[in-house]
C-alpha positions in Angstrom: -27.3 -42.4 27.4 -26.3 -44.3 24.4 -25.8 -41.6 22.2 -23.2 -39.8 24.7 -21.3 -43.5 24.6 -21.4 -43.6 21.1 -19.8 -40.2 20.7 -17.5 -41.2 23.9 -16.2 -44.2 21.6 -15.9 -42.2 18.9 -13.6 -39.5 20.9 -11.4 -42.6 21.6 -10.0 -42.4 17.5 -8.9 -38.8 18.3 -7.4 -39.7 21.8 -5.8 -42.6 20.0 -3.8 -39.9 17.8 -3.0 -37.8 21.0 -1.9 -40.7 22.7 0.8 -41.3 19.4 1.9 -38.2 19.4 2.0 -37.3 23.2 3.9 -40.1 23.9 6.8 -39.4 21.3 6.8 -35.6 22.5 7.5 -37.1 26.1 9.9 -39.8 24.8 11.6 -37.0 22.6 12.0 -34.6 25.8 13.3 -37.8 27.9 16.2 -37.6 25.5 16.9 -34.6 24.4 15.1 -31.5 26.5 13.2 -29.7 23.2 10.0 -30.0 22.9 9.0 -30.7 19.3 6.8 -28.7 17.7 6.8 -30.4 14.9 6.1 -33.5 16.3 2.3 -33.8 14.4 3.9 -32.8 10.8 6.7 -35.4 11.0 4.3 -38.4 11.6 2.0 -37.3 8.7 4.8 -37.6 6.1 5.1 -41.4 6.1 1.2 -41.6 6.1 1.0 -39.2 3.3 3.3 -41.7 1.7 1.0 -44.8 2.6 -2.2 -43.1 1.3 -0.9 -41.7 -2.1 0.6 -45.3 -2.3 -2.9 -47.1 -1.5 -4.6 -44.1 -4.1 -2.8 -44.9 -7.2 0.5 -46.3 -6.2 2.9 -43.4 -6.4 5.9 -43.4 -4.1 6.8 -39.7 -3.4 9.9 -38.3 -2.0 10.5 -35.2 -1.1 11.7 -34.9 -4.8 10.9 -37.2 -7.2 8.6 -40.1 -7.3 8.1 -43.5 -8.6 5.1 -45.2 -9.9 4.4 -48.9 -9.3 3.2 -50.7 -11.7 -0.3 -51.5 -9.0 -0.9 -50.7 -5.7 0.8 -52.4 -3.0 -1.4 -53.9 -0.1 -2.3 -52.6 2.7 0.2 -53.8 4.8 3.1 -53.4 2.6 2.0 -49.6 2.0 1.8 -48.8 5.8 5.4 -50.5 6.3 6.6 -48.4 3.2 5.5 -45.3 5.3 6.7 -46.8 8.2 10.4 -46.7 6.3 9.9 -43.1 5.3 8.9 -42.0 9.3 12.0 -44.0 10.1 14.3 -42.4 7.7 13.2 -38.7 8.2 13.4 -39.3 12.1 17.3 -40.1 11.7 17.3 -36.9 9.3 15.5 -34.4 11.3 18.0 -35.4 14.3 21.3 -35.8 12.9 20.8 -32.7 11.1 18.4 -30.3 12.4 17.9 -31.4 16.6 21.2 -32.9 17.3 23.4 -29.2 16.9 20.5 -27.2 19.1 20.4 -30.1 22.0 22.7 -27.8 24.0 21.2 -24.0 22.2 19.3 -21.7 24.0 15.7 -22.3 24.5 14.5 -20.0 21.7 17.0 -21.7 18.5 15.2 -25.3 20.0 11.3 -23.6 19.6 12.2 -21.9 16.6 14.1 -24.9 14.7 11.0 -27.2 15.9 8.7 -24.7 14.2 10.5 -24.2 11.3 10.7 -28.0 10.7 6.9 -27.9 11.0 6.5 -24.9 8.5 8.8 -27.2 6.2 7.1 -30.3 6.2 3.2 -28.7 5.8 4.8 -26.7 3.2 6.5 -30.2 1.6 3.4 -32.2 2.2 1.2 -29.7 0.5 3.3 -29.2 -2.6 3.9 -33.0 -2.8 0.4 -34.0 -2.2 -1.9 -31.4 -3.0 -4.1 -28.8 -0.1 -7.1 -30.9 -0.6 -8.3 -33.9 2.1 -7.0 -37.1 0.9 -9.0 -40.4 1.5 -6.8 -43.3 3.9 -7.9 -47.1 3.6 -8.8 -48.4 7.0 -6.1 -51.1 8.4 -9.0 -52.0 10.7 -12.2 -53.6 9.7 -15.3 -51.6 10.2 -17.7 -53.3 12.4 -19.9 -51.8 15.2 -21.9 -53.5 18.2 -25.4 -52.0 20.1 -25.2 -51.2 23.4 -27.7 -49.0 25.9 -29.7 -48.8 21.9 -26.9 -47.3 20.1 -24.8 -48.8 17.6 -21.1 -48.6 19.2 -18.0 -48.7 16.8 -15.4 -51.2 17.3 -12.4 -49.4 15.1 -12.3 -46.4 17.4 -11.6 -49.2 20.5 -8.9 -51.2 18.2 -7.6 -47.7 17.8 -7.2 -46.5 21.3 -6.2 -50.1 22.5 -3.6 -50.1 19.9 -1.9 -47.0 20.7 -2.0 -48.0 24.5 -0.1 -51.1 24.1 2.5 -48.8 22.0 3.0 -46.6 24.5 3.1 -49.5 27.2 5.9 -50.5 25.0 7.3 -47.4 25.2 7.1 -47.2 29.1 8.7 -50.9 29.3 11.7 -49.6 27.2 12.1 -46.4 29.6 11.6 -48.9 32.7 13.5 -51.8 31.9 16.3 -51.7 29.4 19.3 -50.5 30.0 19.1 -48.0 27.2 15.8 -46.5 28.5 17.0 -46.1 32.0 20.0 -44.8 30.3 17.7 -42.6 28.4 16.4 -41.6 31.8 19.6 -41.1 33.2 20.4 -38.5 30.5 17.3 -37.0 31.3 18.5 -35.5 34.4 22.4 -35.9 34.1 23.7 -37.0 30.4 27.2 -38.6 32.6 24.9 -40.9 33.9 24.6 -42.3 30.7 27.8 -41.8 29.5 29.0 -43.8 32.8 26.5 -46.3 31.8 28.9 -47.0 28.6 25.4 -44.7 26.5 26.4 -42.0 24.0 23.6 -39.3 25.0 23.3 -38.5 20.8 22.6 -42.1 19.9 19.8 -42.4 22.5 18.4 -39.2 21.4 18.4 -40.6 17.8 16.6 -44.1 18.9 13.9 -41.7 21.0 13.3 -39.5 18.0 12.3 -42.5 15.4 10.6 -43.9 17.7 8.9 -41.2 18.2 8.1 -40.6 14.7 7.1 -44.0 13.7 5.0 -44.2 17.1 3.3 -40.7 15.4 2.8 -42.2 11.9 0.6 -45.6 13.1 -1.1 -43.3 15.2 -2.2 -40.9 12.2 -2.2 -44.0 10.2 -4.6 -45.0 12.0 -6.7 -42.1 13.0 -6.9 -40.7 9.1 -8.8 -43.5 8.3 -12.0 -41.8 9.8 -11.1 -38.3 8.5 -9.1 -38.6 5.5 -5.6 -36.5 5.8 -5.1 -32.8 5.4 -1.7 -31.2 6.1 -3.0 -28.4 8.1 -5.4 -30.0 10.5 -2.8 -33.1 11.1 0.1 -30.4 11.7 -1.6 -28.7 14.4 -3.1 -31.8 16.3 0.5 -31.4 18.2 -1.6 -28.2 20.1 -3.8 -30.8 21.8 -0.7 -33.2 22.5 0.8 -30.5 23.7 -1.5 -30.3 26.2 -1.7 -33.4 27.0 2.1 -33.6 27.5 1.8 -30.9 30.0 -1.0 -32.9 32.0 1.4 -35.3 32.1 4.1 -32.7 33.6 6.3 -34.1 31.1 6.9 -37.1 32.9 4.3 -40.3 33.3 3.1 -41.8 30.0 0.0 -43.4 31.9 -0.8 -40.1 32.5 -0.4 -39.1 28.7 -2.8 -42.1 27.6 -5.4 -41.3 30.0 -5.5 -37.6 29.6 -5.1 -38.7 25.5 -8.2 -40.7 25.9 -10.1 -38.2 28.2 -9.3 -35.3 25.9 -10.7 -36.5 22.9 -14.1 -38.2 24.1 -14.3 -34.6 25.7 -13.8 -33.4 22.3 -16.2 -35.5 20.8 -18.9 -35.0 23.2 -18.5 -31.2 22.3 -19.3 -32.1 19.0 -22.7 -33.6 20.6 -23.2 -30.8 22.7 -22.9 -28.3 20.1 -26.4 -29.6 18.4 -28.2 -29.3 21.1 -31.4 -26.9 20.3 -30.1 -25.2 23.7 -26.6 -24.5 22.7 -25.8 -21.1 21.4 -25.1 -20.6 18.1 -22.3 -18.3 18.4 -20.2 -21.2 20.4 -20.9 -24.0 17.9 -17.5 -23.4 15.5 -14.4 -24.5 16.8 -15.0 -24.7 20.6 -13.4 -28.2 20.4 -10.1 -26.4 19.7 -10.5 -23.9 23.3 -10.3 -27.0 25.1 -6.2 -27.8 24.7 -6.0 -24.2 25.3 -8.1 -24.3 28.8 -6.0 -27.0 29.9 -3.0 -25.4 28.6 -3.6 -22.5 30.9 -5.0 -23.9 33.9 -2.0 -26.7 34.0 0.3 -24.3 33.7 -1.0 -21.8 36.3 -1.3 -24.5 38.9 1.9 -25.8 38.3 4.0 -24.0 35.6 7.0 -23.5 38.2 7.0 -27.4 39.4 7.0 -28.6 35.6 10.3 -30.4 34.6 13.1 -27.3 33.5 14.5 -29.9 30.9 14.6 -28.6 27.4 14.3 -24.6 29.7 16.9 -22.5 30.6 16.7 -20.7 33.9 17.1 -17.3 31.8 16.9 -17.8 27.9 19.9 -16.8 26.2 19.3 -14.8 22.8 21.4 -13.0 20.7 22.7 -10.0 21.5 21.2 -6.6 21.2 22.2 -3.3 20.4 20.3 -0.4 22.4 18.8 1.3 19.5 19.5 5.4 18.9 17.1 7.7 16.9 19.2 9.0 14.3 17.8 12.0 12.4 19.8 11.6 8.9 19.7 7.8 8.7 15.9 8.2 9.5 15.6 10.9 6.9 17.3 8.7 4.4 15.3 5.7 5.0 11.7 7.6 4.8 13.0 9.0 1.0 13.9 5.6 0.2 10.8 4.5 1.1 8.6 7.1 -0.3 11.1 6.8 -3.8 9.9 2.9 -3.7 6.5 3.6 -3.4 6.4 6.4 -6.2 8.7 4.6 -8.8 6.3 1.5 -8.2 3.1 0.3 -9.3 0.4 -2.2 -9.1 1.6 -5.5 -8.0 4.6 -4.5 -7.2 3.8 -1.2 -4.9 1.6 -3.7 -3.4 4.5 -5.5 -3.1 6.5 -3.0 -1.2 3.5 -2.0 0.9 3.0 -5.2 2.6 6.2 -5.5 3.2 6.0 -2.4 5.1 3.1 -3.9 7.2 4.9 -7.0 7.8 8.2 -5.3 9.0 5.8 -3.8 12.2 4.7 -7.3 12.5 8.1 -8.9 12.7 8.9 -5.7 15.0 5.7 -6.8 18.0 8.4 -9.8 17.7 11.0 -7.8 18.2 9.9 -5.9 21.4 8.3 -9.5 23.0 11.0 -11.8 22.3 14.4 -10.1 21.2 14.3 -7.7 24.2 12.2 -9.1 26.3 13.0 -12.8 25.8 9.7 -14.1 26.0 8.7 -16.8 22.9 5.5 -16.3 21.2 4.0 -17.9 18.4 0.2 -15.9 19.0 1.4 -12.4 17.0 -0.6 -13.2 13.8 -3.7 -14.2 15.9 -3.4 -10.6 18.1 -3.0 -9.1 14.6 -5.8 -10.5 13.5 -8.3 -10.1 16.1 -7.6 -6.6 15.2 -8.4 -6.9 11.7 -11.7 -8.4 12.6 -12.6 -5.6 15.0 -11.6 -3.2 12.5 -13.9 -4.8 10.0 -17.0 -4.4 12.1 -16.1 -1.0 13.6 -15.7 0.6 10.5 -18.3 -1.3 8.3 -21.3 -1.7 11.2 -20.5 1.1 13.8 -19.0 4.1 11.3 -16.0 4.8 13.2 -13.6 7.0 11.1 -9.8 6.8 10.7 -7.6 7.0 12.8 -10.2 6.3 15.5 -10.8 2.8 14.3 -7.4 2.4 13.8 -6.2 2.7 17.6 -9.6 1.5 18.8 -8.9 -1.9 17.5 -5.0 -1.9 18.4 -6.4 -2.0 21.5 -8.4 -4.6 21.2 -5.2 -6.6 20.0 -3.4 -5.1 23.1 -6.4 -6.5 25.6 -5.8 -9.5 24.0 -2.0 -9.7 24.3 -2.4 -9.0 28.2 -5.0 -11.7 28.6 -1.8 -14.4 26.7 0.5 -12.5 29.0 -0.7 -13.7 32.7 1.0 -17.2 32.3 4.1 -15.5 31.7 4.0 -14.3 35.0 4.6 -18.2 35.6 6.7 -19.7 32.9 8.6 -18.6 30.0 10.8 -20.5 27.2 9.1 -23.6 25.6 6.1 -23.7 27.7 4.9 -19.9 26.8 5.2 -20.8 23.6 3.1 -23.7 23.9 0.8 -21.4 25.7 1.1 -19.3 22.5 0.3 -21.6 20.0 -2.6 -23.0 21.8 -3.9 -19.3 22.1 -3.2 -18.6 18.1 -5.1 -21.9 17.5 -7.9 -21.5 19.6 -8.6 -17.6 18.3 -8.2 -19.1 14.9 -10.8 -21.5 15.1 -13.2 -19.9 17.6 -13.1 -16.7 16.4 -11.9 -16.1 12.8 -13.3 -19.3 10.9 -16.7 -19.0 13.6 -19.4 -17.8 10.7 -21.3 -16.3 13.4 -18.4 -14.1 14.1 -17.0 -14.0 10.7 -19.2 -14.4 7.7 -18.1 -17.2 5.1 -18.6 -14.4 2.3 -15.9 -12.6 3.9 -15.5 -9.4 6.2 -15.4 -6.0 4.1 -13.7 -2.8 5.9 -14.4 0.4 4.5 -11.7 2.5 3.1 -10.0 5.0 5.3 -10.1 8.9 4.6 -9.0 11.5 6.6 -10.0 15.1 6.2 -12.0 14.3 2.8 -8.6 12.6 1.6 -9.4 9.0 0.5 -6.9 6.6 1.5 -8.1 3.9 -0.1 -6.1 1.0 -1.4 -7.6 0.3 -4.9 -9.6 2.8 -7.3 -10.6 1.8 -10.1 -7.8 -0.1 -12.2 -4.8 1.1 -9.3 -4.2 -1.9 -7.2 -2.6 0.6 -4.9 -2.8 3.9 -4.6 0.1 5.9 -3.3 -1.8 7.9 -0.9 -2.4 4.5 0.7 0.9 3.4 1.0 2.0 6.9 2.2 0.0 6.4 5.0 1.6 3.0 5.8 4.7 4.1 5.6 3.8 7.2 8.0 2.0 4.8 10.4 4.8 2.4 10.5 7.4 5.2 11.0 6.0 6.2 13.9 5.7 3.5 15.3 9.4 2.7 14.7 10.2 5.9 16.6 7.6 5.5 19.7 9.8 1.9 19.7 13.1 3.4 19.3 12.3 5.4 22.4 11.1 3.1 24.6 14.0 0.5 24.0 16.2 3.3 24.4 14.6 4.4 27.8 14.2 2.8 31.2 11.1 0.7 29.4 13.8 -0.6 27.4 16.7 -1.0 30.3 13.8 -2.8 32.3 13.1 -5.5 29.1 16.7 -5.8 29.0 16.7 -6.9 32.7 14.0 -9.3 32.9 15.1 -11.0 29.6 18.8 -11.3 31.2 17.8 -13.2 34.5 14.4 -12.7 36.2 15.4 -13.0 39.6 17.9 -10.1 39.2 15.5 -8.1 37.8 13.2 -8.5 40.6 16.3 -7.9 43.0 17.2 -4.4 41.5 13.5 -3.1 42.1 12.3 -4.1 38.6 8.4 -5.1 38.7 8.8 -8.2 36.7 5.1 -9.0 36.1 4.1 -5.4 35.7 7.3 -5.5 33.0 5.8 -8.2 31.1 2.8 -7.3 31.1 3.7 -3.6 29.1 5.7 -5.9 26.9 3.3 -8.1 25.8 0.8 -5.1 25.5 3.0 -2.6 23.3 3.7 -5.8 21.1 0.5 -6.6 20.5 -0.6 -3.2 20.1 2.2 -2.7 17.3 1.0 -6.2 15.8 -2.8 -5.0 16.0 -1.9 -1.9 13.9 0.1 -4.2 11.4 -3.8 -6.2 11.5 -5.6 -3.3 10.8 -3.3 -2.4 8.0 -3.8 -5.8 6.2 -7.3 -5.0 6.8 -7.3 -2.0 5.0 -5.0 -3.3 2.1 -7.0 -6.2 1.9 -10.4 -4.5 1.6 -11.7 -7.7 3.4 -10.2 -10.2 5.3 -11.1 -13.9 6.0 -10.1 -16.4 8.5 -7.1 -17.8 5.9 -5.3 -14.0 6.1 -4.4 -14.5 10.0 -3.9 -18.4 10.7 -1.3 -20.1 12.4 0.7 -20.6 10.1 1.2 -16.8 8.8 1.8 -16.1 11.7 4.8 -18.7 11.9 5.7 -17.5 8.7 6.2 -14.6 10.0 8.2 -15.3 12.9 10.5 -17.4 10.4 11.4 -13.8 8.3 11.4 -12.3 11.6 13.9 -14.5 12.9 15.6 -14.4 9.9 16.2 -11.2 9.6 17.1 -10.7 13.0 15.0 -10.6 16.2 16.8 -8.4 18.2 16.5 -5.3 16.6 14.6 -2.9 14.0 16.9 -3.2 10.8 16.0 -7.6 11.3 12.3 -6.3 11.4 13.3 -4.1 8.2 15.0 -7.2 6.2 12.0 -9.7 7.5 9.1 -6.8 5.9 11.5 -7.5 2.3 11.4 -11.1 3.1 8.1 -11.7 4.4 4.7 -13.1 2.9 3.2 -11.1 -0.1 6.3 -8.8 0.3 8.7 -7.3 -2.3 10.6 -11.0 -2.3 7.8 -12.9 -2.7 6.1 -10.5 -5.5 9.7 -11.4 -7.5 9.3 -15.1 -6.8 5.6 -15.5 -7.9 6.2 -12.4 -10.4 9.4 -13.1 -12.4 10.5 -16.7 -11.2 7.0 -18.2 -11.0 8.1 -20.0 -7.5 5.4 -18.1 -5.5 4.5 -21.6 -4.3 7.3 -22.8 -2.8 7.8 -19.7 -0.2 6.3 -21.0 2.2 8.7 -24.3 2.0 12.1 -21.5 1.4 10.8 -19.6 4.2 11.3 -22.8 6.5 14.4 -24.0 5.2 16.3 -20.5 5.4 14.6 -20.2 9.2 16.1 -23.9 9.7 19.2 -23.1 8.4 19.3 -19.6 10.2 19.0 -20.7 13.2 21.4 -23.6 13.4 24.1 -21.6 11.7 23.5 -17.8 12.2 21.2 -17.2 15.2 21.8 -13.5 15.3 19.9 -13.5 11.3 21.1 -11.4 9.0 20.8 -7.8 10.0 23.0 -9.1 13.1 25.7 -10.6 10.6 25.3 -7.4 8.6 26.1 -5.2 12.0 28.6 -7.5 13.0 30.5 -7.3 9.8 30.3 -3.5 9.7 31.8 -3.7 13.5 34.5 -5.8 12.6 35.3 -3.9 9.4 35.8 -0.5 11.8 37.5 -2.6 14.3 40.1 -3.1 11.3 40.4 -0.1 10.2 41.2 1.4 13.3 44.3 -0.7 13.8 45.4 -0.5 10.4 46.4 4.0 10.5 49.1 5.2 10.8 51.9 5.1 13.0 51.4 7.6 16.3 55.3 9.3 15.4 53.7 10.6 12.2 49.8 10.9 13.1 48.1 10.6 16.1 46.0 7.9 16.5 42.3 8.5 16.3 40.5 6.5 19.2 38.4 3.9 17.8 34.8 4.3 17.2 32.4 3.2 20.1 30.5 -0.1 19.5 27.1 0.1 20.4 26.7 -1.1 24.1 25.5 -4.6 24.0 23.5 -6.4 26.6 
């Protein structure tokens, strides 16, 4: 019995960080109606800056730094990083939140995310990848109860961050500016009749916010020392907690906060246990969020708050897609004449960017024409690559067997994410999403009874006696390999070009335009989700299988979360709403041909993943349509012009003007 309490106790220093960051997500949503994704990398920044401060007393900015002549105390370190929170909370509004307040549901996710693929990359360049040790700014000291020895700093912690976010309750209850905040919450004239601009109490809720973040992780990195991944993504488990909450009752937040991590923690226990199994001792801790996700959300996804969530989620506009036999023709030479006049790195180059143009298009066919938001692609595509590793390696199943055999796999998987969209959509399937990626992540691909540490090798591929192997000898990769990409990923292309172009298509079309509408024309709404979110992961299973297969190997670092968001920042970026954006995001996406000519010829391969954030950021505040959109939109407005500009009907007739493609 003592032991559970001690572990119990020492939950309450995870639910202390939970209760930080839940209650800014709920404060930020109060204000503005986006839930911020990157609500657990914004309140590591300022304690990155306390720690490197307390380490050798450096001062780092996002560029530049100065070094004081000795470390500051403790105290006068955390308010430094206090200042920092402070200053990046009135930065990330004014400038990146503050123009989406009123955007579609999809520009809030993906600005949120791309802030959090920003930062993590910032923090990592700035401070290193590695664990960095935080001084305490509570004593250590510990008490025995029941026979164990019961830590005092874990119940500072927790009682810490509950009187914060009592604070935080007492503002929303009794000042004018919290009831105000309120107010906007359901009607922004409220507050505007109250004499309250709407963006100013957004700005106070979103420092607040962050600074409320930063003691928390202040606080909690003391017992884990900070690393920029693991801190990023604790915002899956105050997610969750957020939607216990239903977005509304703080109270709720702290003791779900509190409950989650002693749950957590007694896991951790459980896991030791001669009687637990050893293939559910890695990463368990990290299905929990995404139980609770799941079962919150299927009990009451349709009575959770619609602030922040559109009653149909407005994207950009798409053009019904046409299979055109010379274009095609012309695009597979050009393809074929970039693989052949290639070599080494750089064919590699133009291969994966082949690969990552199908995974950019599973988000093309989920969430530009279906309009459902999901951050889980890289975690179907990897599942796949896993499966392919054992099929081919422990089983002997030949290509293209294997292949489709583990596509489905992904697809099964996809289907499984896919029943809470039956309930929600917008902000809270992508928080479904994101738990899902996280949870597969940890469970599955960095679980070294699924997945060895050593790696997972996949045999080469060969077809008729042909080896389609990636590498032999000194060629990093072969051209009969990347033939077969390119072949694969053309048909694929077409088998999507028909069923966007098809009643499949027409029935996406409808359910991403208005749900209700959809279901009132005789369109089977679940039953259309559900084939949407299987060919997408299908399409992202075979992009798995293909890293697979150019990898050799693969290991849990080739799917995490974050690829995967990298990859949704190219595919946004290039434009999610059709197959020439999934074309540009393959050129722009990871290990592609840009980044073999920013590692290769401008030695910058290390700050992708940071340019990758800021062009998503800046894409999707200014240019939500990305660029193959601009790029069609241009060419339509180009013909417009010319067709007004011939010559007069008494000399020619007029030549009617060229159709525009129908646009939904």
């Amino acid at each position: 019995m003592g032991t559970i309490l001690q572990f119990v106790v020492l939950g309450l220093g995870l639910g202390a960080i939970y209760i930080g960051l839940g209650t800014g997500l709920l404060l930020v949503h109060r204000a503005t109606g986006i839930i911020n994704f990157a609500q657990g990398a914004m309140a590591m920044w300022g304690a990155f800056v306390f720690a490197q401060l307390r380490l050798d007393g450096t001062l780092v900015f996002p560029i530049g730094s100065i070094e004081l002549e000795r470390r500051p105390p403790v105290a006068v370190a955390a308010l430094i990083g206090l200042a920092t929170a402070f200053l990046l909370g009135l930065l990330v509004h004014y400038v990146i939140f503050r123009p989406v307040r009123h955007a579609p549901v999809l520009a809030q996710v993906v600005v949120s995310v791309a802030v959090m693929i920003t930062l993590q990359a910032l923090v990592v360049l700035r401070f290193g990848p590695n664990n960095i040790d935080v001084d305490s700014l509570i004593p250590e000291d510990s008490f025995t109860l029941l026979g164990a020895d019961i830590p005092t700093r874990e119940l500072i912690m927790a009682a810490i961050m509950v009187l914060l976010a009592a604070a935080v309750w007492a503002y929303l209850r009794f000042t004018r500016a919290g009831v105000a905040t309120r107010a906007a919450s359901e009607n922004e004239r409220a507050a505007v009749l109250m004499g309250f601009s709407p963006d100013r109490l957004a700005a106070v809720a979103q420092v607040v916010a962050i600074m409320l973040g930063t003691v928390a992780v202040m606080l909690g990195s003391s017992l884990t020392g900070l690393n920029a991944d693991n801190y990023t993504l604790l915002v899956v488990p105050a997610l969750a907690v957020l939607l216990v909450a239903r977005m509304e009752s703080i109270a709720i937040v702290v003791v779900a906060a509190l409950l989650m991590g002693a749950f957590q923690s007694l896991i951790n226990l459980l896991i030791t246990k001669p009687f637990w199994p050893q293939w559910a001792q890695s990463g368990l801790d990290q299905v929990v969020p995404f139980a609770v996700v799941m079962v919150i959300l299927f009990v009451q996804g349709k009575r959770l708050p619609s602030r922040g969530s559109l009653q149909t989620v407005r994207l950009p506009d798409v053009s019904i897609p046409k299979f055109k036999p010379i274009p095609a023709v012309i695009m597979l030479v050009v393809g074929v004449a970039a693989l052949s006049f290639t070599q080494g790195t750089w064919r590699f180059g133009v291969t994966t960017s082949i690969i990552v143009m199908l995974l950019a298009l599973s988000y093309v066919v989920l969430t530009g024409y279906l309009g459902q938001i999901s951050l889980a692609q890289g975690a179907f595509a990897g599942a796949a690559g896993f499966c392919l590793s054992k099929v081919t390696t422990n089983w002997g199943i030949p290509f293209p067997i294997s292949l489709i055999l583990c596509a489905l796999v992904a697809t099964g998987l996809g289907m499984l994410v896919a029943l809470p969209a039956f309930r929600i959509r917008g902000a809270q399937l992508a928080i479904v999403t994101i738990a899902a990626a996280l949870a597969i992540e940890r469970f599955v691909f960095n679980n070294y009874t699924l997945s060895p540490p050593e790696g997972n090798p996949i045999a080469d591929a060969t077809l008729f006696g042909l080896n389609l192997g990636v590498r032999e000898g000194r060629d990093l990769a072969r051209i009969s390999f990347s033939v077969m990409v390119l072949v694969i990923a053309a048909i694929l292309v077409w088998m999507f070009i028909r069923v966007a172009s098809g009643d499949t298509g027409r029935a996406f079309l409808a359910v991403r335009a208005n749900e209700r509408a959809a279901a009132s024309s005789g369109i089977d709404v679940r039953k259309t989700k559900l084939i949407g979110f299987a060919i997408s992961a299908f399409i992202a299973g075979i992009a798995g299988c293909l890293i697979g297969f150019s990898r050799g190997q693969l290991s849990a670092e080739s799917f995490s979360v974050f690829a995967g968001l990298q990859v949704l920042a190219v595919a946004y970026l290039g434009g999610i709403t059709s197959v020439g954006g999934a074309i540009v995001a393959g050129v722009l996406g990871p290990l592609g041909i840009v980044y073999t000519l920013l590692r290769g010829v401008f030695d910058l391969g290390e700050y992708y993943a940071l340019i990758s954030g800021l062009g998503l950021i800046i894409t999707a505040l200014l240019n939500p349509v990305g660029i193959a959109g601009a790029t069609r939109e241009q060419v339509a407005w180009v013909r417009r012009k010319l067709s007004r500009s011939g010559p007069p009907p008494s000399t020619v007739p007029e030549a009617p003007a060229p159709k525009e493609p129908s646009r939904v």
